[in-house]
C-alpha positions as CSV (number, residue, x, y, z in Angstrom):
1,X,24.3,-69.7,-52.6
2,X,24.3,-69.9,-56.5
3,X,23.0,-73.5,-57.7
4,X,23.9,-74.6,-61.6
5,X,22.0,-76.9,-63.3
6,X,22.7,-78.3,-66.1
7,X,19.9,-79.8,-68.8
8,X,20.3,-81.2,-72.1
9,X,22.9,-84.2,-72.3
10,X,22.4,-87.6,-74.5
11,X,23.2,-90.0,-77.0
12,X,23.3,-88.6,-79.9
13,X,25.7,-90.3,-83.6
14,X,28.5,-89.0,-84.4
15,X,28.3,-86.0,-86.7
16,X,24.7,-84.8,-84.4
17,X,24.1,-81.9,-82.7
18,X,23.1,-81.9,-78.9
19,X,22.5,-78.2,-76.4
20,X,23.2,-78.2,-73.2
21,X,21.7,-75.5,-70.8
22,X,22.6,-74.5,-67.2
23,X,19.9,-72.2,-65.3
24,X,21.9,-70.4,-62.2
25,X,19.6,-69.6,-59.3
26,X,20.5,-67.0,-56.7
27,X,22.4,-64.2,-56.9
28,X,22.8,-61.8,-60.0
29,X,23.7,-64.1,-62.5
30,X,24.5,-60.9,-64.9
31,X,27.7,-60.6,-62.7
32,X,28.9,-63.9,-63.1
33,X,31.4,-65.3,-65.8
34,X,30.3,-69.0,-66.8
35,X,32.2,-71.9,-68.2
36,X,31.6,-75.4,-69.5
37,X,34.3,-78.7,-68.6
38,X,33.7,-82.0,-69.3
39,X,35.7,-85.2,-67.5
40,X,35.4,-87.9,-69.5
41,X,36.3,-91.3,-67.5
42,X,40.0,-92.2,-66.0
43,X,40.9,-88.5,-67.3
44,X,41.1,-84.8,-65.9
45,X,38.3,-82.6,-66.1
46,X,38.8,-80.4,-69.0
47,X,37.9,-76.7,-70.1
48,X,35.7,-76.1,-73.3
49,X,34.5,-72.9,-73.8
50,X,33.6,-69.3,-71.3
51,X,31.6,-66.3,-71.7
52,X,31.9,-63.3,-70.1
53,X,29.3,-61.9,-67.6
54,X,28.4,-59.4,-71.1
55,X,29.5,-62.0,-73.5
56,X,31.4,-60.2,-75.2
57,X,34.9,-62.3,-74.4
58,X,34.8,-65.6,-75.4
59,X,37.3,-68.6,-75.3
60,X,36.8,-71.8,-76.8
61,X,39.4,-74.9,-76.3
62,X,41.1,-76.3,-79.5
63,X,39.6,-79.6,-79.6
64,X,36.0,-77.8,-80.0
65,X,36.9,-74.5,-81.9
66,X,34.6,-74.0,-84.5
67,X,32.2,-76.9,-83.8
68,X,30.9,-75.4,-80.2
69,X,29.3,-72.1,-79.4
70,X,28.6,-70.9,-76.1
71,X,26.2,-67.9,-75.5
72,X,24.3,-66.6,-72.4
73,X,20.5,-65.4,-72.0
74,X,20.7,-63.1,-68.9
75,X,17.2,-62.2,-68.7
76,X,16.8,-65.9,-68.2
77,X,19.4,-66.8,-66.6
78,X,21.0,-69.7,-68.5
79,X,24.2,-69.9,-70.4
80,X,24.1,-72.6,-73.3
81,X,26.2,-74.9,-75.1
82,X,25.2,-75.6,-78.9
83,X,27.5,-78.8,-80.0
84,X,27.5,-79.7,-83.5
85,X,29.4,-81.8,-85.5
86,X,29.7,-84.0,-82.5
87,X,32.6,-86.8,-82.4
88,X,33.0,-89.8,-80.0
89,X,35.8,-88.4,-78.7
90,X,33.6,-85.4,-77.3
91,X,31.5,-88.1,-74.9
92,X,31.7,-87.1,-71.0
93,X,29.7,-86.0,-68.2
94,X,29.7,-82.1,-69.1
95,X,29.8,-79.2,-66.1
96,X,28.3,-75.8,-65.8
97,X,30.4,-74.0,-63.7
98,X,30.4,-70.0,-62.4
99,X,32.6,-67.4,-61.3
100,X,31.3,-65.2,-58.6
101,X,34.0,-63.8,-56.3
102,X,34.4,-61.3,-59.6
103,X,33.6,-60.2,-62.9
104,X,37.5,-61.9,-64.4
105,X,36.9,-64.7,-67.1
106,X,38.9,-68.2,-66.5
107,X,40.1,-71.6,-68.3
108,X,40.7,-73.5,-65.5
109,X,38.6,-75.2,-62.9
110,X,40.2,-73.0,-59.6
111,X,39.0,-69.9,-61.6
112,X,35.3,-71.1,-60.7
113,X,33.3,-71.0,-57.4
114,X,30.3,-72.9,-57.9
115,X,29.5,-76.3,-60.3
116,X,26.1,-78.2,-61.2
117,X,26.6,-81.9,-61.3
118,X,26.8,-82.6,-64.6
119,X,25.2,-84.1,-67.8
120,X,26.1,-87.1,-69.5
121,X,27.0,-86.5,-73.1
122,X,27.5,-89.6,-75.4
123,X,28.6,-89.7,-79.3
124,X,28.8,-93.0,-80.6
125,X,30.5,-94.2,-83.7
């Protein structure tokens, strides 16, 4: 069984920078497509950004184009989130989730087999 965990979340001003981490124990993790959501409260979990299992397709969601960047360190396992320019509107519990049943790249949360359980994120005014 493949086991995300995610590392990194805070409070952090508006306008800061905050990097979340997820390590992925297990099976190959160079297979495996990886994605980031967040849920904030009383809404739907969202999509932010996914990385191919070679990086080399990337998708980012609207609301963080150009502010977020998500990149992935196979030799170590870990796919991160670097979050600048950070806005309250960007506070939520954050999820790592993974894509094993094949090598495809999703923005959705059925695309994804396995989660970690989250990391707060919180930008205040």
């Amino acid at each position: 069984q493949v086991l995300p965990v995610e590392s990194g979340g805070g409070l952090v001003q508006a306008g800061g920078s905050l990097r979340l981490s997820c390590a992925a124990s297990g099976r190959t993790f160079s297979t495996y497509a990886m994605g980031w959501f967040r849920q904030a409260p009383g809404k739907e979990r969202e999509f932010v950004a996914a990385i191919s299992w070679g990086g080399g397709i990337i998708y980012y969601a609207d609301s963080v184009k150009g502010r977020f960047t998500i990149s992935r360190d196979n030799a170590k396992n870990t796919v991160y989130l670097q979050m600048n320019s950070l806005k309250p509107e960007d506070t939520a519990v954050y999820y790592c989730a993974l894509r094993a049943r094949d090598t495809l790249i999703m923005r959705t949360t059925e695309g994804y087999d396995y989660w970690g359980q989250g990391t707060q994120v919180t930008v205040s005014s």
